[in-house]
MARLO-470196 format. One record per atom (N, C-alpha, C, O, CB): z, y, x; atom name. Coordinates in Angstrom, 1 decimal. Glycine has a CB too. Layout:
N
@w:Z; v:Y; u:X; atom:CA
...
% end
This chain:
113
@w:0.0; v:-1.2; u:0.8; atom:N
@w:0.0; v:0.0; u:0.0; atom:CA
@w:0.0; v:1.2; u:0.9; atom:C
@w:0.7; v:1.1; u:1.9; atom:O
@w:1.2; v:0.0; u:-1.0; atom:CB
@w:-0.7; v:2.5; u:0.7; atom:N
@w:-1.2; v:3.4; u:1.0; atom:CA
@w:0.2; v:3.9; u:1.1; atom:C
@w:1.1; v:3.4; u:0.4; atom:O
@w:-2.3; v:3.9; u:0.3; atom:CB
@w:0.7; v:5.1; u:2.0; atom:N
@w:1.7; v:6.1; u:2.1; atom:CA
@w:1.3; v:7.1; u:0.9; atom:C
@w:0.2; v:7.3; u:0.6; atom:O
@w:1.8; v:6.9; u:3.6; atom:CB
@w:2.6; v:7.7; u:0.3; atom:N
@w:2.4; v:8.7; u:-0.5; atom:CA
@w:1.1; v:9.9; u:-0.2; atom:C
@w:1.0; v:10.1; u:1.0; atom:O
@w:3.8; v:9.3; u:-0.4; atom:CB
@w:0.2; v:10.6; u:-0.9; atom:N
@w:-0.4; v:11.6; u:-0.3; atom:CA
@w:0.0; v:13.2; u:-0.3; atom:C
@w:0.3; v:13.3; u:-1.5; atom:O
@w:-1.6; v:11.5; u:-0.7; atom:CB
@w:0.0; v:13.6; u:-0.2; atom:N
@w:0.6; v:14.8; u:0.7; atom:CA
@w:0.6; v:16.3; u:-0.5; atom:C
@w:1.2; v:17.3; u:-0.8; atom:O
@w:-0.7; v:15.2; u:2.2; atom:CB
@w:-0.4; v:15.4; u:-0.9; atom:N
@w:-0.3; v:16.6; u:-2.6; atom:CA
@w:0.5; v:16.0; u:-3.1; atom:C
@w:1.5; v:16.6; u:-3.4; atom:O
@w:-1.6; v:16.8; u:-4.0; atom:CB
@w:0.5; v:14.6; u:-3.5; atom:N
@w:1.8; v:14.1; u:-4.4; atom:CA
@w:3.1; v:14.5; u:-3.8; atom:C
@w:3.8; v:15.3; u:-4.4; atom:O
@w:1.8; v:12.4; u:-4.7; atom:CB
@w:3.4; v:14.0; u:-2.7; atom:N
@w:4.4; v:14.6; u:-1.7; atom:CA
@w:5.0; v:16.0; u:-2.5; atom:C
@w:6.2; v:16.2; u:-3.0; atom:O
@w:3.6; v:15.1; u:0.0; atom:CB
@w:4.2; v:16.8; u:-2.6; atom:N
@w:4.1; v:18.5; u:-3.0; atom:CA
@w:4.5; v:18.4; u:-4.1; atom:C
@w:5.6; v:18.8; u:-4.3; atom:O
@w:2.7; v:19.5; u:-3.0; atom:CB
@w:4.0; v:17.9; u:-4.9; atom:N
@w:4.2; v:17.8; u:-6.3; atom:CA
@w:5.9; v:17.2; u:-6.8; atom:C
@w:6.8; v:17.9; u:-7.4; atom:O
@w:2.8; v:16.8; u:-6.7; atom:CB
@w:5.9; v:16.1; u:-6.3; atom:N
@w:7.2; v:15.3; u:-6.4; atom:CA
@w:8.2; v:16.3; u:-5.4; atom:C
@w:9.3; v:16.5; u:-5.8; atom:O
@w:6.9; v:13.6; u:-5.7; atom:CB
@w:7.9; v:16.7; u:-4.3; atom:N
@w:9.3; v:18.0; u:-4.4; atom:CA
@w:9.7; v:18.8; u:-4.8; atom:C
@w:10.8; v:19.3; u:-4.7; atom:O
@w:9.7; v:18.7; u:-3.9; atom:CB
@w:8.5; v:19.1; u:-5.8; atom:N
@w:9.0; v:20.3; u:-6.7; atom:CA
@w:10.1; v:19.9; u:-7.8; atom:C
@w:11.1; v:20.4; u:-8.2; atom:O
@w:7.8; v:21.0; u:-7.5; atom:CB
@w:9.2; v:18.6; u:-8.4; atom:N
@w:9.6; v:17.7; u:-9.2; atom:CA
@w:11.4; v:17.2; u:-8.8; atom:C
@w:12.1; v:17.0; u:-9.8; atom:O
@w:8.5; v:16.6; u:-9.2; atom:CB
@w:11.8; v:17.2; u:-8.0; atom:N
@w:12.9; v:16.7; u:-7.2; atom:CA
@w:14.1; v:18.1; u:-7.1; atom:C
@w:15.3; v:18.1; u:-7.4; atom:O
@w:12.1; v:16.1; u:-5.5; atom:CB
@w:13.4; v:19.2; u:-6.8; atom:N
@w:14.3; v:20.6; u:-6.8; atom:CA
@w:14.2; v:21.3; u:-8.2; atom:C
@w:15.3; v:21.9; u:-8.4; atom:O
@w:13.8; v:21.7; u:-5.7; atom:CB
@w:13.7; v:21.3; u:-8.8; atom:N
@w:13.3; v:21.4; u:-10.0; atom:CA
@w:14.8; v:20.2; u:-10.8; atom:C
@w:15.6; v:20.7; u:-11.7; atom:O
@w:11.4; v:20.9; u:-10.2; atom:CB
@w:15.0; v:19.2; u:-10.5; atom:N
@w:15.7; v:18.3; u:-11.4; atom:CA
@w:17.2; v:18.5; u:-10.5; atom:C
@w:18.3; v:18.1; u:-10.8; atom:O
@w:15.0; v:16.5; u:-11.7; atom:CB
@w:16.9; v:19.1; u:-9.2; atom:N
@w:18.7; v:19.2; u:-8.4; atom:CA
@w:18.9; v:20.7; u:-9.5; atom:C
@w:19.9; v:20.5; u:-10.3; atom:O
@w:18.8; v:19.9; u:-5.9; atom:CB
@w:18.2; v:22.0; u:-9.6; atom:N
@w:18.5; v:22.8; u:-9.7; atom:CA
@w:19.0; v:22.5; u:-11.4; atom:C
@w:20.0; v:23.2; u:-11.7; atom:O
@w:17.7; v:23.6; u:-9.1; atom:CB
@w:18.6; v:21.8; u:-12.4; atom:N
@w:18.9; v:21.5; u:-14.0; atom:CA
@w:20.0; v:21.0; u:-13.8; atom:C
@w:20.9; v:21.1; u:-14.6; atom:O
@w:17.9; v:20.6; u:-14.8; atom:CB
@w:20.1; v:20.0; u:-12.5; atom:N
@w:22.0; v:19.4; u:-12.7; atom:CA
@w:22.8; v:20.2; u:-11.8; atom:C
@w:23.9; v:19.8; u:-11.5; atom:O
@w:22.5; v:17.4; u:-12.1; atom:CB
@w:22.6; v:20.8; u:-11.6; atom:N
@w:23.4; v:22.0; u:-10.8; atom:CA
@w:23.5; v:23.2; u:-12.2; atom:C
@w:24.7; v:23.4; u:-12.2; atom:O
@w:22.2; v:22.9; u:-9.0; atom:CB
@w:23.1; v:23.7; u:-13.0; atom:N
@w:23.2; v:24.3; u:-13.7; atom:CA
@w:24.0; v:23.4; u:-14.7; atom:C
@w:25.1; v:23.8; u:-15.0; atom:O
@w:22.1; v:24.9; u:-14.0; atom:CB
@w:23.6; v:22.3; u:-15.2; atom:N
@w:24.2; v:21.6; u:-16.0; atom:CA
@w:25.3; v:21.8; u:-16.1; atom:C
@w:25.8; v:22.3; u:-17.2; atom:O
@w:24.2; v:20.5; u:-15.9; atom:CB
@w:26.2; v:21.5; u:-14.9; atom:N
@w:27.4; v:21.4; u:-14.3; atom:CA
@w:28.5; v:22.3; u:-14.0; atom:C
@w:29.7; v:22.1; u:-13.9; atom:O
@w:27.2; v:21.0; u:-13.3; atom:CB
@w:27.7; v:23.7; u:-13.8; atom:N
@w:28.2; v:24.8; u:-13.6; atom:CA
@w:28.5; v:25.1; u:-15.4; atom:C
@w:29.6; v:25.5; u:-15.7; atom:O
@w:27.1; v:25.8; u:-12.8; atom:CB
@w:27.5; v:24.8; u:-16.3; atom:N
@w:28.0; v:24.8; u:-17.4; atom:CA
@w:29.1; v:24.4; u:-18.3; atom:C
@w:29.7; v:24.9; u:-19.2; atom:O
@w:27.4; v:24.5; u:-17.7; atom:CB
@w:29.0; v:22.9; u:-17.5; atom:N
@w:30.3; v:22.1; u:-18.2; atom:CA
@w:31.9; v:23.1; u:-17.7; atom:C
@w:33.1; v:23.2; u:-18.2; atom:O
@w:30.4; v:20.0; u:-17.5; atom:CB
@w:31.3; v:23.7; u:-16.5; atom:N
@w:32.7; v:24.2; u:-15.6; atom:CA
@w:33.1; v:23.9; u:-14.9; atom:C
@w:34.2; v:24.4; u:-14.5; atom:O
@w:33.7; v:24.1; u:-15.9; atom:CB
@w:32.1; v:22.6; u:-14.1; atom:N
@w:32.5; v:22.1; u:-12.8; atom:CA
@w:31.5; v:22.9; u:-11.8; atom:C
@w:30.5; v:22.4; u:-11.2; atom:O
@w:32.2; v:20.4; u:-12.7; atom:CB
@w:32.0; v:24.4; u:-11.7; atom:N
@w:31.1; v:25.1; u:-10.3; atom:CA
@w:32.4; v:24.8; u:-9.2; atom:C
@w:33.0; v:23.8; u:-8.9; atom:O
@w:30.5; v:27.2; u:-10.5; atom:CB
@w:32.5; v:25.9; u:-8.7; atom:N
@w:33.0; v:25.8; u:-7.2; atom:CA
@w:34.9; v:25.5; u:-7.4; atom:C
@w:35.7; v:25.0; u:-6.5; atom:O
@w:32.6; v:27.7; u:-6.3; atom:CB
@w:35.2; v:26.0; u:-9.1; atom:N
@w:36.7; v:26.2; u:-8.8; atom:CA
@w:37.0; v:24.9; u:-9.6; atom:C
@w:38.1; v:24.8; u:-10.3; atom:O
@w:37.5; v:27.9; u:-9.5; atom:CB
@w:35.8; v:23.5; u:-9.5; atom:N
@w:36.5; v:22.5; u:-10.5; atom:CA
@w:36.4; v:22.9; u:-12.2; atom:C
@w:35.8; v:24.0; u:-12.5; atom:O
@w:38.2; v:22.6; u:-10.2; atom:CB
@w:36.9; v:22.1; u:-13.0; atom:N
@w:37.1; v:22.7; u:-14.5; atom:CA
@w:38.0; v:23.4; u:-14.8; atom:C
@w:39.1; v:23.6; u:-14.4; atom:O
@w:37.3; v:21.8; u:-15.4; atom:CB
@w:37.2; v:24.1; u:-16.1; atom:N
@w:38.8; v:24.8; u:-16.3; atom:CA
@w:38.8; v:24.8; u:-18.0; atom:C
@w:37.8; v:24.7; u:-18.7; atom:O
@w:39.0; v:26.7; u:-15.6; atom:CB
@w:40.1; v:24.9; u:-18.2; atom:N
@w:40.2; v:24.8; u:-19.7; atom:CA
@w:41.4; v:25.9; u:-20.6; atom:C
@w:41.9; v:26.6; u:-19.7; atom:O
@w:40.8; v:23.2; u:-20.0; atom:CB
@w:41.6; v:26.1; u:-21.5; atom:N
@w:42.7; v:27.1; u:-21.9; atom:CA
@w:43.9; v:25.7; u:-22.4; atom:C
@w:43.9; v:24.9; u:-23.4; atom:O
@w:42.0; v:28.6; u:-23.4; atom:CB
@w:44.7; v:25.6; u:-21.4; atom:N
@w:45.7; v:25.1; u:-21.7; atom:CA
@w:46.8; v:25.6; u:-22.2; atom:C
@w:48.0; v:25.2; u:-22.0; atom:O
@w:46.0; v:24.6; u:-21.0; atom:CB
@w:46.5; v:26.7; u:-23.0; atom:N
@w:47.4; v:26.9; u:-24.2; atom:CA
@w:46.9; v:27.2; u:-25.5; atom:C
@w:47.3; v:27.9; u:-26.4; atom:O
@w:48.2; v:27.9; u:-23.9; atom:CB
@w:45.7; v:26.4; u:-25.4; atom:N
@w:45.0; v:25.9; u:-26.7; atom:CA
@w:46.2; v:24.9; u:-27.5; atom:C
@w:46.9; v:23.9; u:-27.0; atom:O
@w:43.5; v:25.0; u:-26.2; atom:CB
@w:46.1; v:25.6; u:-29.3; atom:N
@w:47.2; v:24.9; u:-30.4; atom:CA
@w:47.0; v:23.5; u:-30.1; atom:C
@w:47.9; v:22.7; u:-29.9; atom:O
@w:46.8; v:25.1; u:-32.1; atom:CB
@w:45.4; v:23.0; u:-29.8; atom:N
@w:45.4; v:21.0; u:-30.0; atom:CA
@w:45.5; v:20.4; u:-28.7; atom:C
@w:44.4; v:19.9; u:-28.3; atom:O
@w:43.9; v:20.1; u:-30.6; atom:CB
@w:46.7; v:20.2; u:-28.0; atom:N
@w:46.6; v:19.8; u:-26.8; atom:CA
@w:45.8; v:18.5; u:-26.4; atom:C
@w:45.7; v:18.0; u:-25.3; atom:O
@w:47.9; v:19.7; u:-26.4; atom:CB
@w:45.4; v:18.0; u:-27.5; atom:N
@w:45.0; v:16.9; u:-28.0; atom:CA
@w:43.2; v:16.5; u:-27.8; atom:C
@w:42.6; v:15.5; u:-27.4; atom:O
@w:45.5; v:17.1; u:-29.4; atom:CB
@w:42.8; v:17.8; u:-28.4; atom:N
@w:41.8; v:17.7; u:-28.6; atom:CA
@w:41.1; v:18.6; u:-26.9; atom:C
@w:40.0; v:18.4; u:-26.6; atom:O
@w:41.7; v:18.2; u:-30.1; atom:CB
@w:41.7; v:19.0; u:-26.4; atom:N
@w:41.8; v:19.6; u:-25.4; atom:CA
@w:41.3; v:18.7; u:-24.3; atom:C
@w:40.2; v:18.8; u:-23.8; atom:O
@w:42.9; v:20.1; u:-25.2; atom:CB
@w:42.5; v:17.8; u:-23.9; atom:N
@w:42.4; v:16.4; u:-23.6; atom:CA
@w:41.1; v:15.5; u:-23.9; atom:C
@w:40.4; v:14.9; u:-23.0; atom:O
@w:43.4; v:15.9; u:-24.3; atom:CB
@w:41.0; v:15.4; u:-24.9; atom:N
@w:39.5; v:14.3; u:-25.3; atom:CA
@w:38.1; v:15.3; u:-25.2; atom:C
@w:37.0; v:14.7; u:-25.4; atom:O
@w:39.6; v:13.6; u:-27.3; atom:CB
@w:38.0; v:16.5; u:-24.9; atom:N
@w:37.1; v:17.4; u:-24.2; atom:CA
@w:37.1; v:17.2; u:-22.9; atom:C
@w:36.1; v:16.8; u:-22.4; atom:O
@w:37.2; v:18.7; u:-24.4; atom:CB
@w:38.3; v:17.4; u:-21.9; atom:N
@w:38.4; v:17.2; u:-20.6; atom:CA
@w:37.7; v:15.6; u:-20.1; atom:C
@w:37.2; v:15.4; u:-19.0; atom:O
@w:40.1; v:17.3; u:-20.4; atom:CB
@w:37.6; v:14.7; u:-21.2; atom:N
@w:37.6; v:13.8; u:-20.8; atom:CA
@w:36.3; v:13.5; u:-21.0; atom:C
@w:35.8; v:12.8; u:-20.1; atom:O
@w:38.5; v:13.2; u:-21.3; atom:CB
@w:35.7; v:13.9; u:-21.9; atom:N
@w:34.2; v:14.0; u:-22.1; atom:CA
@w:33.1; v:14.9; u:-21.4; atom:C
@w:31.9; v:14.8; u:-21.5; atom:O
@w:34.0; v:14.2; u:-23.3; atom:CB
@w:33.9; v:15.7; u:-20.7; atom:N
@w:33.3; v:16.7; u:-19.6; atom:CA
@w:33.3; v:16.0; u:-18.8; atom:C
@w:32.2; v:15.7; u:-18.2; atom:O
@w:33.9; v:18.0; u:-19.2; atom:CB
@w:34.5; v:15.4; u:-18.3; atom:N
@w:34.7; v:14.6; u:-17.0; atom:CA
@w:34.1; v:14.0; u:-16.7; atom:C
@w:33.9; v:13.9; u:-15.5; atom:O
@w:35.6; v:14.0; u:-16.8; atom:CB
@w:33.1; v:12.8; u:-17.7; atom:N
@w:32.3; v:11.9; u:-17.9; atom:CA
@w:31.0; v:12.2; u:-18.1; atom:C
@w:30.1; v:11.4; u:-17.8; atom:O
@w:32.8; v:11.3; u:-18.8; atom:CB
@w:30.9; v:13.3; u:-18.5; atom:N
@w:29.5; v:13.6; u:-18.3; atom:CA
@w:29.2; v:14.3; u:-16.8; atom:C
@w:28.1; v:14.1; u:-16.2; atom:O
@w:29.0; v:14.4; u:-19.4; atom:CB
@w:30.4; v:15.2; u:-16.3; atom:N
@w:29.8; v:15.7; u:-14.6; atom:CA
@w:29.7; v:14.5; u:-13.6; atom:C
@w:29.1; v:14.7; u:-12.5; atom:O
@w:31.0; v:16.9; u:-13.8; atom:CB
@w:30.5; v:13.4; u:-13.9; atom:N
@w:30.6; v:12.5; u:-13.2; atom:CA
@w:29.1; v:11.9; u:-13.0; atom:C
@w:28.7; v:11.8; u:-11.9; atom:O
@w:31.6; v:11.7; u:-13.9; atom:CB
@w:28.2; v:11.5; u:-14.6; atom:N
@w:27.2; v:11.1; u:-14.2; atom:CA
@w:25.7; v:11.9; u:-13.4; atom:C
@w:24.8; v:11.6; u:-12.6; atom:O
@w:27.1; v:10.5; u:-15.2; atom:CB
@w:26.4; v:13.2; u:-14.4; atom:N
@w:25.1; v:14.8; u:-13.7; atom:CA
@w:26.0; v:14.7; u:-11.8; atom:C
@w:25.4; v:15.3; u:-10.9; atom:O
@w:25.6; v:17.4; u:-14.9; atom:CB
@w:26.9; v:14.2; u:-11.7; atom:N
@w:26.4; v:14.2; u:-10.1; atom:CA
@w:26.8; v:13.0; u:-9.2; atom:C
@w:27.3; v:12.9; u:-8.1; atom:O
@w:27.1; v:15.5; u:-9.5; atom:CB
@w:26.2; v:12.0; u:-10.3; atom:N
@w:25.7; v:10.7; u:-9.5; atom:CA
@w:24.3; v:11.1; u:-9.5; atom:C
@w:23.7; v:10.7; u:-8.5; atom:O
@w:26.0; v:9.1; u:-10.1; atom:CB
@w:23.5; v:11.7; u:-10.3; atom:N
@w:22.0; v:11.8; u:-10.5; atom:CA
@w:22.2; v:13.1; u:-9.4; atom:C
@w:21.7; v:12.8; u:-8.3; atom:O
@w:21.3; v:12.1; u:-12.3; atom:CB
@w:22.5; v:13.9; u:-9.4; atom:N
@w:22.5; v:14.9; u:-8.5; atom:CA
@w:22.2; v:14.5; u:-6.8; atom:C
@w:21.3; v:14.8; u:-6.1; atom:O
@w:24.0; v:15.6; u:-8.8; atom:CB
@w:23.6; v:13.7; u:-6.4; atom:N
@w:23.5; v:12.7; u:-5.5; atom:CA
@w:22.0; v:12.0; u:-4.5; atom:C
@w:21.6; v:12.0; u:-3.4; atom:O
@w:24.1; v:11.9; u:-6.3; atom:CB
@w:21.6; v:11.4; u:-6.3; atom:N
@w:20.3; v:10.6; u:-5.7; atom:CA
@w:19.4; v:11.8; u:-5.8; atom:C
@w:18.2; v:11.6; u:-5.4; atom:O
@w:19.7; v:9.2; u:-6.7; atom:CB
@w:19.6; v:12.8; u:-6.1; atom:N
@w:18.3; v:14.1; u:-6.0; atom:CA
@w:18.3; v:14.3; u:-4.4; atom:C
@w:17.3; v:14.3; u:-3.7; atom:O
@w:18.9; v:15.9; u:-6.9; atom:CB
@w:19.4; v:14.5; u:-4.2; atom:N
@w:19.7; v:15.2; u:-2.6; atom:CA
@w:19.3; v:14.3; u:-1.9; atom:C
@w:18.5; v:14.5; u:-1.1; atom:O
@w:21.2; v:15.6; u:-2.0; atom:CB
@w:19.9; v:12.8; u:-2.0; atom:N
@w:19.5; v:11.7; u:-1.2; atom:CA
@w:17.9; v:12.2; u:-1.0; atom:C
@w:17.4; v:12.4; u:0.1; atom:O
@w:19.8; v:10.0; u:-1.9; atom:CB
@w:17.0; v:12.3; u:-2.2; atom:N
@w:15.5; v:11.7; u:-1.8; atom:CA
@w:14.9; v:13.4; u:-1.2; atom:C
@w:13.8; v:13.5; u:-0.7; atom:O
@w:14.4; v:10.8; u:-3.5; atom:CB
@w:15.7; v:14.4; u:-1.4; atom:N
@w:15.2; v:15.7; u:-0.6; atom:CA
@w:15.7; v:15.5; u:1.3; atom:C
@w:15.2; v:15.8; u:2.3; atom:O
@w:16.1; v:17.5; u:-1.4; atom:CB
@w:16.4; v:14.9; u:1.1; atom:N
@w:17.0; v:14.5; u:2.7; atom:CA
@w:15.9; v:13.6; u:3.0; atom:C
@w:15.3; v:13.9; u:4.0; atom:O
@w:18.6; v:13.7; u:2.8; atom:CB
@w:15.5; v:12.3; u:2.3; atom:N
@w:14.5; v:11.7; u:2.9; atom:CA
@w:12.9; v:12.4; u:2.8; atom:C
@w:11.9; v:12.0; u:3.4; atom:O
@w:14.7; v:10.5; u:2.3; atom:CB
@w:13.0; v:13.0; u:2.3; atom:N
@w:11.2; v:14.2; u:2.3; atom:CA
@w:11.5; v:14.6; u:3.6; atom:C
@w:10.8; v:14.6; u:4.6; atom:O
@w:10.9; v:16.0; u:0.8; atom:CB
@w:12.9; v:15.3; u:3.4; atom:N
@w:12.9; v:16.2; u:5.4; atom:CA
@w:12.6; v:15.2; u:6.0; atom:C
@w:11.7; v:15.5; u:6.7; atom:O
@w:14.5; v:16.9; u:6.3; atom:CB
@w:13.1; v:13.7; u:6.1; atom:N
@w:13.4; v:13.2; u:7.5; atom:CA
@w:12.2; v:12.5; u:7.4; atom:C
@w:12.0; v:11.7; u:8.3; atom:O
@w:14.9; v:12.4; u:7.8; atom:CB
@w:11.3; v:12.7; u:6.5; atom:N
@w:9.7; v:12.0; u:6.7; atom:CA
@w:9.8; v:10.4; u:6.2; atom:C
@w:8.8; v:9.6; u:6.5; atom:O
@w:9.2; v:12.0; u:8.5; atom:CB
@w:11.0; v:9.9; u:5.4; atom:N
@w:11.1; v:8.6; u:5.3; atom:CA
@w:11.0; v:8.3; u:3.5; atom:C
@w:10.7; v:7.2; u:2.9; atom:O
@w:12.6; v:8.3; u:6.2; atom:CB
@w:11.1; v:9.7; u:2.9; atom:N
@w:10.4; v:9.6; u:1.6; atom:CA
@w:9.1; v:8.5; u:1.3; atom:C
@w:8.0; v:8.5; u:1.8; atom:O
@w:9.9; v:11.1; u:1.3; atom:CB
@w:9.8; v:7.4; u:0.1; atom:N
@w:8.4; v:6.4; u:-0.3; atom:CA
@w:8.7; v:5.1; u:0.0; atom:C
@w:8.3; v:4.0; u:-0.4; atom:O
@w:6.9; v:6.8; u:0.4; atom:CB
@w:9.6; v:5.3; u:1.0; atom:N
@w:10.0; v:4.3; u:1.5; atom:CA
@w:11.2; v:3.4; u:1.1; atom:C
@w:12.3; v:4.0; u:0.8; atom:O
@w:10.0; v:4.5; u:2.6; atom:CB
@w:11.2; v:2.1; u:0.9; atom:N
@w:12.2; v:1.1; u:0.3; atom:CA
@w:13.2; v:1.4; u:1.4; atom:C
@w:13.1; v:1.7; u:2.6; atom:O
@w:11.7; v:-0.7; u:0.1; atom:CB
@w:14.2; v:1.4; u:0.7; atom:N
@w:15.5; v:1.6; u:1.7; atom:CA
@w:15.8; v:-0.1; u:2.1; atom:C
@w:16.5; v:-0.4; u:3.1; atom:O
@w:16.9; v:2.5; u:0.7; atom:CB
@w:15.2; v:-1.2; u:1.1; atom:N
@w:15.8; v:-2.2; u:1.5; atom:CA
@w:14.8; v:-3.0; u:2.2; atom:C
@w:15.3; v:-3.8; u:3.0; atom:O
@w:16.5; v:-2.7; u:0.6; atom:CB
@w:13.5; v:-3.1; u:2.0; atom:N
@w:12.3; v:-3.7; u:2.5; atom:CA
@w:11.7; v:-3.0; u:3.3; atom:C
@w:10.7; v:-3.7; u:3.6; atom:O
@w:11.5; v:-4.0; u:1.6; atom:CB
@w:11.8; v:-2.0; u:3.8; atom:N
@w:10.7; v:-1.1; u:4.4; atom:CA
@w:9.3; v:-0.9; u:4.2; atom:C
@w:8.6; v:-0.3; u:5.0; atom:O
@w:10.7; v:-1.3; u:5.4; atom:CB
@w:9.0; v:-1.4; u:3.0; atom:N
@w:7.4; v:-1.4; u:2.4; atom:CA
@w:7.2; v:0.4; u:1.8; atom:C
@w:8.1; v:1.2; u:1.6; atom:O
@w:7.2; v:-2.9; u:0.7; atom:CB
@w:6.3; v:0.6; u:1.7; atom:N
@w:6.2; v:2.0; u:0.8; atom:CA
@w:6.6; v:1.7; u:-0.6; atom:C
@w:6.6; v:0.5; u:-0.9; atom:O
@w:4.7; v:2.7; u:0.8; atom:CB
@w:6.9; v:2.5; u:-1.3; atom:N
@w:7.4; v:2.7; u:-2.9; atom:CA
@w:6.3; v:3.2; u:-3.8; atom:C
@w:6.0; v:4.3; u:-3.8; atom:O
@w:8.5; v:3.9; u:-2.9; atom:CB
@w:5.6; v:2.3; u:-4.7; atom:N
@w:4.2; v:2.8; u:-5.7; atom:CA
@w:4.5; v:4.3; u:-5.9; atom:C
@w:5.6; v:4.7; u:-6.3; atom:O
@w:4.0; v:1.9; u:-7.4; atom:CB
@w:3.4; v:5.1; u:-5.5; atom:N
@w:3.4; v:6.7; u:-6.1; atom:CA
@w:3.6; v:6.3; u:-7.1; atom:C
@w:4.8; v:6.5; u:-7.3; atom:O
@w:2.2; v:7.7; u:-6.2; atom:CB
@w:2.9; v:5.6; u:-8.4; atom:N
@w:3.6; v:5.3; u:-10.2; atom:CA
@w:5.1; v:5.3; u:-9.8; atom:C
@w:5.5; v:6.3; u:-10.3; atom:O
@w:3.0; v:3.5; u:-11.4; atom:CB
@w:5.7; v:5.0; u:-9.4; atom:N
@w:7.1; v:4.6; u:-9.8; atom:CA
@w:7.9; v:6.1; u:-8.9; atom:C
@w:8.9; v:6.7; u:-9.1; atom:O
@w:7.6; v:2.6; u:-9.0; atom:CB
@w:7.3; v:6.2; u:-8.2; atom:N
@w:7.7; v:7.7; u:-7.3; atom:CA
@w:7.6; v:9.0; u:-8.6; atom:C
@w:8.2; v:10.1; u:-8.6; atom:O
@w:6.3; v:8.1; u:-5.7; atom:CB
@w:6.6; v:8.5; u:-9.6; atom:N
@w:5.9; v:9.6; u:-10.5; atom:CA
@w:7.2; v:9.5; u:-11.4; atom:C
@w:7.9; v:10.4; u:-11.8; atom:O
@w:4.1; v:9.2; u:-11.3; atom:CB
@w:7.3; v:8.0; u:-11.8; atom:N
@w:8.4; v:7.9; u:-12.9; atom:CA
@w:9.7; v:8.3; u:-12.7; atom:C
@w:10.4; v:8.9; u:-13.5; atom:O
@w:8.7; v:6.5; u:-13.3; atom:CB
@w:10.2; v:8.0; u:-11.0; atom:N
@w:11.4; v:8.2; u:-10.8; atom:CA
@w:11.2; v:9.0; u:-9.6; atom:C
@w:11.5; v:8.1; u:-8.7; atom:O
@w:12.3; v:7.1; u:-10.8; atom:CB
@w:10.9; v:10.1; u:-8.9; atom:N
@w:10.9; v:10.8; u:-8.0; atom:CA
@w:12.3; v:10.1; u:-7.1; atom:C
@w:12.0; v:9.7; u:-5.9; atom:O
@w:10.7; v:12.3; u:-8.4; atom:CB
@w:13.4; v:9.9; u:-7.3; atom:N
@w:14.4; v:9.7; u:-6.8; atom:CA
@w:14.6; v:8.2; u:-6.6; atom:C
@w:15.6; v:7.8; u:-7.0; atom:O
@w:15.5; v:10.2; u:-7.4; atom:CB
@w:13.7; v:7.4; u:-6.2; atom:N
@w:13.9; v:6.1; u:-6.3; atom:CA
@w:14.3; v:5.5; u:-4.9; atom:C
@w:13.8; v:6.2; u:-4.0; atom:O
@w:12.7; v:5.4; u:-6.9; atom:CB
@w:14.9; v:4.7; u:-4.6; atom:N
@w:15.3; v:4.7; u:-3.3; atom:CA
@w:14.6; v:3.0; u:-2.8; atom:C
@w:14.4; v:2.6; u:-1.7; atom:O
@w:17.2; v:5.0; u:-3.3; atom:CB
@w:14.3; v:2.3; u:-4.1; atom:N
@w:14.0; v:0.7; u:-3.8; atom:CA
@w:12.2; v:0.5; u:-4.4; atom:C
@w:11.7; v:1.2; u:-5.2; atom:O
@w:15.3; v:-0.5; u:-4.8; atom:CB
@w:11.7; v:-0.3; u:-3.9; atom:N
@w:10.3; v:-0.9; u:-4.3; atom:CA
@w:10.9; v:-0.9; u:-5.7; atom:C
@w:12.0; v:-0.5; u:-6.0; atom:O
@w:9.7; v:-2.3; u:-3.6; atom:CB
@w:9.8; v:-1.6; u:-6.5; atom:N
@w:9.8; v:-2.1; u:-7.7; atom:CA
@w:10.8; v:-3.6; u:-7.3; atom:C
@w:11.9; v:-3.8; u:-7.8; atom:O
@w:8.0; v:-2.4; u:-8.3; atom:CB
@w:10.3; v:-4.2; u:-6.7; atom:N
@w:10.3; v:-5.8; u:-6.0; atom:CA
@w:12.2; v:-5.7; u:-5.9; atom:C
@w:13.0; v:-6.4; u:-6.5; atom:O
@w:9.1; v:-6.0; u:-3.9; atom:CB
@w:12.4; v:-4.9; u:-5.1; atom:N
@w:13.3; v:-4.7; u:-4.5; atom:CA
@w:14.8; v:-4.2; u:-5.6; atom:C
@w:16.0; v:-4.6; u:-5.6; atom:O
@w:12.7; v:-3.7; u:-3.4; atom:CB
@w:14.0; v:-3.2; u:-6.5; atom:N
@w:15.2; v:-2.9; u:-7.5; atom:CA
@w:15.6; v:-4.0; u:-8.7; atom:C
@w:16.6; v:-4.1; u:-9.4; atom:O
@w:14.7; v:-1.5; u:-8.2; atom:CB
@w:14.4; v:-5.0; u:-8.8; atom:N
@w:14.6; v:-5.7; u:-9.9; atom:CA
@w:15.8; v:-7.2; u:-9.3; atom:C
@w:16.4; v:-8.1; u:-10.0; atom:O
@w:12.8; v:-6.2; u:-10.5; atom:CB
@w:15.9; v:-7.0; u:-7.9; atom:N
@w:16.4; v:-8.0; u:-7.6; atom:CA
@w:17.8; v:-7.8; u:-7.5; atom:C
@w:18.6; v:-8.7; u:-7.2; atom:O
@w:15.8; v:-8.5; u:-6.6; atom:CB
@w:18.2; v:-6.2; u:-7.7; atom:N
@w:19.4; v:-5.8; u:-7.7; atom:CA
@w:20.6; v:-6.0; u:-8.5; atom:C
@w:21.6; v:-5.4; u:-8.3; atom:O
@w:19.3; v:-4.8; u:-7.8; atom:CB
% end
């Protein structure tokens, strides 16, 4: 299989900073920017307060496991190793680079996970 080409390259980093910068806002949204969450804890439903904290918690948790794998695959564009299976060393189908810009395994390789 052919190496990524150099427009797709282009294309898929945009695609890649484009989806860091939506969970970076996400996140800043929920209230997880620089100072952590924050909440009015002298809100009447301590209760309900609580089961928000907890559903925030749970969703920044997953916006920055995806976040994570954003950065992972902009680190691998720098280091020229983008496309490549992390576990096979084969190249990664552009289709599946198209589907999941952040993919870190072949097709072959993720199904066996």
């Amino acid at each position: 299989m052919a190496p990524v080409p150099d427009t797709t390259l282009a294309d898929l980093r945009a695609s890649l900073e484009a989806e860091q910068a939506s969970l970076r806002s996400q996140l800043t949204e929920l209230g997880f920017g620089v100072d952590g969450l924050s909440f009015d804890e002298n809100f009447a439903d301590s209760g309900q307060v609580t089961a928000e904290r907890g559903e925030a918690t749970a969703l920044a948790g997953t916006l920055r496991e995806a976040l994570a794998e954003v950065d992972h695959a902009l680190t691998k564009l720098e280091a020229g190793t983008y496309g490549t299976c992390e576990r096979c060393g084969e190249p990664i189908s552009p289709a599946r680079l198209e589907a999941m810009p952040a993919a870190r395994y072949c097709i072959n390789c993720a199904s066996k996970r």
